[in-house]
N, C-alpha and C positions, 0 to 999 in steps of 0.2 A: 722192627726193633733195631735200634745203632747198636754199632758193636760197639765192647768194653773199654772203657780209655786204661791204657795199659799203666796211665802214670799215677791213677788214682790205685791201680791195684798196686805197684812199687810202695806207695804212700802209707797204705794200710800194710804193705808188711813192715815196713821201716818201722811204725808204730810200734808196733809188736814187740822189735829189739827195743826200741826206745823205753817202753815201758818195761820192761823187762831190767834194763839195765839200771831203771830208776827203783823200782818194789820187789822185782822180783815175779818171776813167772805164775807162780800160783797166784798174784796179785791183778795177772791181766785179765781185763775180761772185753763182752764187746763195746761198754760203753765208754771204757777206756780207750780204748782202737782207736772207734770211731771219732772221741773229741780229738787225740795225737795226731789223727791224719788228718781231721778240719772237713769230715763227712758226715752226713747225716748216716744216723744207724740205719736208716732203711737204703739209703745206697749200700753202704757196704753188705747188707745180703743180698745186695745182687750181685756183687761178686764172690762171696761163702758163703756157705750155707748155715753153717757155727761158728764157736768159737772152735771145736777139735778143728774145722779145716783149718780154718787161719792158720792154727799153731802150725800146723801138719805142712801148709806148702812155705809159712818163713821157713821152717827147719827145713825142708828142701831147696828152696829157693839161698838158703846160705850156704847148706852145706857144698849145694855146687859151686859156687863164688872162692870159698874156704879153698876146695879140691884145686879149681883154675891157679889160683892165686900158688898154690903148693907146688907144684912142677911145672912153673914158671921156668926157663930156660932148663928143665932136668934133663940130663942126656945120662942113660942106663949105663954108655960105653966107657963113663968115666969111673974113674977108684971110687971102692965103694965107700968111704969115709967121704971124697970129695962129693959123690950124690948126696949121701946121705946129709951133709953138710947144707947143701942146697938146700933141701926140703927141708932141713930146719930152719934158715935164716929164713924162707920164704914163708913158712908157717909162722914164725915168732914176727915177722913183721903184719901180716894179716893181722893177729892177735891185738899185736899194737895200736895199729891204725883203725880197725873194726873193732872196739872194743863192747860195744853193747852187743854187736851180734853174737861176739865170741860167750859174752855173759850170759847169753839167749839159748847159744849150741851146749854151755854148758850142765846148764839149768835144766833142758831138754830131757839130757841125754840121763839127766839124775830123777826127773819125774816119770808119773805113770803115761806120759803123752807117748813116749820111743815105743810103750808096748801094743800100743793101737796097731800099728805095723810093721810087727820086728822085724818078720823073717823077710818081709820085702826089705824095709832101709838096712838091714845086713848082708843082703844081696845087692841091691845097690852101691852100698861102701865101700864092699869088698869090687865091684866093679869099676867103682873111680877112683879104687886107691889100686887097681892094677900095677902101676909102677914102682909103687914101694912095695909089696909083693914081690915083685919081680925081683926088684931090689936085695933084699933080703935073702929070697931063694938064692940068688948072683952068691952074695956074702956067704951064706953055708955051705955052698958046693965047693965056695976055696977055702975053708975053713976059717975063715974072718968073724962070719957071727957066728952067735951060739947057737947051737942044733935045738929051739925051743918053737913052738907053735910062733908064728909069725903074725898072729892077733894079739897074743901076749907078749911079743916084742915090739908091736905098732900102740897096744894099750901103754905100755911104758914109756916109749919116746914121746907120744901125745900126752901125756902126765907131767913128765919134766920139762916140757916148753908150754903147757899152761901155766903149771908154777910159777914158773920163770916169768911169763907175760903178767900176771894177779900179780906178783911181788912186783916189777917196776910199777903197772899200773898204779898201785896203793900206798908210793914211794917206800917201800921196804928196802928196798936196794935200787940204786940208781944203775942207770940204762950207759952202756960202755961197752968200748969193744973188749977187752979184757971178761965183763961178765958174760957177754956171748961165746965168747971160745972156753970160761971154765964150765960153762954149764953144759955149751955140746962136749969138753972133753969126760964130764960124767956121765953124759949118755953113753958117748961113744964107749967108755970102758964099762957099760953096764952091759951094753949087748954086742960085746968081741970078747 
């Protein structure tokens, strides 16, 4: 047997945001995949076995891209406004430039597919998002942020830089640096 060509599997997850960003995720299925990637449906089972994997390793397969892309130059040693600042230009830029996937992680994280494997991808999350953890804990111990669960502090900043990314995306508000500093400084005064 040859092994897997690694570009037809990239192909068939790209599909997946693609379609995703065109109908909507409950809309995808495998026949839809398979004409987006330009495969016959009996190839792509031989790279998944369903449709739930497909779903299951794009949302893996982004969410690490996502994570990379997020603490892109982050350095913990710096102020925590200036981290935290980082991970947000670096997140709202991902959003921007990746916008089906982000459509896809979104879509995801609101269907019954996240519950296939909760407590693993929240072990997971919680594991590649170590640095804004870290982060966070930093901020509380000098009294900077507020003494709250730090999932419900990372659910809120991840809310206000999607909005933020669906509004320019959908021209609601055009894209400037002024709306990137008013919008981190209502993060920033939501969780200090």
């Amino acid at each position: 047997m040859r092994p897997l060509d690694p570009d037809k599997r990239e192909k068939i997850l790209k599909s997946v945001y693609t379609l995703t960003g065109r109908q909507g995720l409950a809309s995808v299925n495998i026949s839809g995949i398979s004409k987006t990637a330009g495969i016959a449906t009996g190839t792509l089972y031989i790279y998944f076995k369903n449709k739930e994997e497909v779903i299951q390793l794009a949302y893996a397969a982004v969410e690490d891209k996502m994570t990379q892309a997020m603490y892109h130059d982050f350095d913990l040693n710096l102020p925590i406004r200036q981290s935290l600042k980082k991970i947000y230009i670096n997140m709202l830029n991902y959003r921007l430039n990746h916008y089906d996937e982000t459509i896809f992680i979104d879509q995801y994280q609101q269907s019954g597919f996240i519950q296939l494997n909760f407590s693993k991808q929240l072990a997971e999350y919680e594991k590649q998002n170590k640095p804004l953890y870290d982060l966070l804990e930093k901020g509380k111990q000098e009294g900077i942020i507020k003494i709250v669960d730090s999932i419900m502090l990372i659910s809120f900043f991840d809310g206000a830089i999607r909005s933020c990314s669906t509004g320019i995306m959908q021209k609601l508000f055009s894209l400037s640096q002024q709306l990137i500093d008013d919008n981190f400084d209502m993060i920033w005064r939501g969780m200090s």
